[in-house]
N, C-alpha and C positions, 0 to 999 in steps of 0.2 A: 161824179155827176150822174143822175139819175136820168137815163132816157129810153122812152117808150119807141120800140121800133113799127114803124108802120108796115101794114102787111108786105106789102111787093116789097121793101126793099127785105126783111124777113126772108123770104121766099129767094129774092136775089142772090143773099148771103149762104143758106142751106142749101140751094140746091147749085153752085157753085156758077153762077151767072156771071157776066162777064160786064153786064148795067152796074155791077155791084164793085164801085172804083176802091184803087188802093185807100182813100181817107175814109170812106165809111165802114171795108172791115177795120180799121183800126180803132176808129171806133166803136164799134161790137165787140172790139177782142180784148179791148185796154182794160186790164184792170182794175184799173184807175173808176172805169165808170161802173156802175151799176144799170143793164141792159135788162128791160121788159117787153115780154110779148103781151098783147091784151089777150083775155079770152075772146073778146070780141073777134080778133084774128082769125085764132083757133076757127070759133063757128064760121068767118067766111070763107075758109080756106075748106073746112068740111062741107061749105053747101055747092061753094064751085067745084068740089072734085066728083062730088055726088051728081052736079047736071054734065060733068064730061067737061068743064072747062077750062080742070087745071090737073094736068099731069104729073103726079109726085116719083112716078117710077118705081112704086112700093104702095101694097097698103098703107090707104092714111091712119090705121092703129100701128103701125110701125113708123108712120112716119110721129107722129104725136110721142111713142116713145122716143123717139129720135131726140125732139126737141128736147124733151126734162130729162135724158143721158148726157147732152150738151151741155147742160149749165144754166138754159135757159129759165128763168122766173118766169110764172103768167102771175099778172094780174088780174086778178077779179071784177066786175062789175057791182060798184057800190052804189048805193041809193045817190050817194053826194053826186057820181059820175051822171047821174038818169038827170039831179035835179040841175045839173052846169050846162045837158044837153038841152034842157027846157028850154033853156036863155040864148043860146044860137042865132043867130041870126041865119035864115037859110040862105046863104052863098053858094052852098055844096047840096047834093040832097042825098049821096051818099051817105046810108045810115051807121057803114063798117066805120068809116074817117070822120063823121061826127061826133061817135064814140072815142075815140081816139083822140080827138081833139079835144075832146069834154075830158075825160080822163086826163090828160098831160094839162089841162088847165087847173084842174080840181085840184090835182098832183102837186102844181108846178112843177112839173117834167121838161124836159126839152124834149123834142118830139123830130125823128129822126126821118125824113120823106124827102122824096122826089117831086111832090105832086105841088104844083105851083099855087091849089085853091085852098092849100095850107094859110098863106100867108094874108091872106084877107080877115084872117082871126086873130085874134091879142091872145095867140099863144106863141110859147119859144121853139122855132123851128129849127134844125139843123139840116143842111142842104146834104139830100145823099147821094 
């Protein structure tokens, strides 16, 4: 199964969180599945560490190597992901978790979140 992980729980899983329940690392870790980070991520996890709002415990150039030492895949942002984002409806105005959603739609991904204004989209959510 192909599933794109949403940031926080990402973040849950790497930096060894305890939000991060026994079923979703096994799902991260199965592999069986085929697990994506978006770049989209990447950038919001760089711009929240850049204003102080998110603590990696390491440079974030180490922590970026960290990810693709793991195993981790990013996916890229494709024109098709910009044009799925067009057609949203805004429920959310999150622009990190729009992408996100537009991507795993574009994809057909399951899409791997905690965040409950996932489910107001006609994409496949996986509860983490």
């Amino acid at each position: 199964m192909k599933v794109l992980i949403d940031t926080h729980v990402f973040l849950w899983f790497i930096l060894g969180q305890r939000q991060c329940s026994t079923s979703t690392r096994k799902i991260i870790e199965s592999p069986a599945n085929n697990c994506l980070i978006s770049i989209a991520s990447l950038w919001e996890i760089g711009i929240k560490h850049a204003l102080g709002k998110l603590e990696l415990h390491r440079p974030v150039e180490e922590f970026f190597e960290a990810i693709r030492n793991g195993g981790f895949v990013t996916m890229p942002i494709e024109p098709a992901h910009i044009l799925e984002l067009s057609r949203l409806p805004l429920h959310h105005r999150d622009p990190f978790d729009r992408m996100l959603i537009s991507q795993a739609k574009a994809e057909g991904m399951q899409l791997l979140t905690a965040d409950p204004h996932f489910n107001r989209y006609k994409v496949s959510v996986l509860k983490a």
